[in-house]
N, C-alpha and C positions, 0 to 999 in steps of 0.2 A: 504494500500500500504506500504510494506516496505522500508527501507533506508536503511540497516545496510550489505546491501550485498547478503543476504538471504543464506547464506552456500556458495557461492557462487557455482562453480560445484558440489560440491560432493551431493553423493546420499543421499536420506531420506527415503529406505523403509532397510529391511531386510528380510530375509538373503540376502546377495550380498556379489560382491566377491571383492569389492572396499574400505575394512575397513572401511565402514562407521559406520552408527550409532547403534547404540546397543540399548536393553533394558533397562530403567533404573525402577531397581524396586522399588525405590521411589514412582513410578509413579500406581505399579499395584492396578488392583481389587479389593476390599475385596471379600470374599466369599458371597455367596446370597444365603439365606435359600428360598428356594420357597416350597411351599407346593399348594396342587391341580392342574390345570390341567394347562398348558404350550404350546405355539402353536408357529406356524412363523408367523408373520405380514408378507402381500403382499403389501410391497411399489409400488407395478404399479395400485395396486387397484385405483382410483381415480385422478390419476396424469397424465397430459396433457403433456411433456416434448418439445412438438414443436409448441407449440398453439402460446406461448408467442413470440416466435422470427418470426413466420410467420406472427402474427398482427403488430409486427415492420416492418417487411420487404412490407406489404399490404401499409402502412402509409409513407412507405419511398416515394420521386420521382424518374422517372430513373436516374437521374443524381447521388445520393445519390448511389442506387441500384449498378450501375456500379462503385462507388468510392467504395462500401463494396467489392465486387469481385473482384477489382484489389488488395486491403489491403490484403485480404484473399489469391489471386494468389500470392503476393512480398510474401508476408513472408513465403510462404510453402518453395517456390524456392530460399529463401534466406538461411535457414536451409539446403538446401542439401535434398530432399524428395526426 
């Protein structure tokens, strides 16, 4: 958890049209010699992404259940969605 503000508004990706943050190339790559053969990893290979929050949500009681759904309704509708 941060304290420091976290940028406070301003954006963190790039390109944007809000002069935010830029590249710093302190920060790049080096170059990477690969030799032989090279492929894409399928990250959904083996990865569950709703197991874990539906076995919380099974464990919950209703009362809990209905306290996550109103959390979840306030703060959409407090943002303006």
């Amino acid at each position: 958890m941060r304290f420091d503000g976290n940028y406070g508004g301003t954006v963190n990706y790039q390109p944007n049209s809000f002069d935010g943050s830029l590249d710093n190339i302190q920060y790049k790559e080096s170059p990477l010699c690969i030799s032989g053969d090279v492929d894409r990893y399928d990250h959904r290979v083996g990865n569950n992404d709703y197991a874990q929050a539906g076995n919380l949500c099974r464990l919950m009681s209703a009362e809990q259940k209905t306290q996550l759904i109103d959390n979840i309704y306030c703060t959409r509708y407090e943002v303006g969605a």
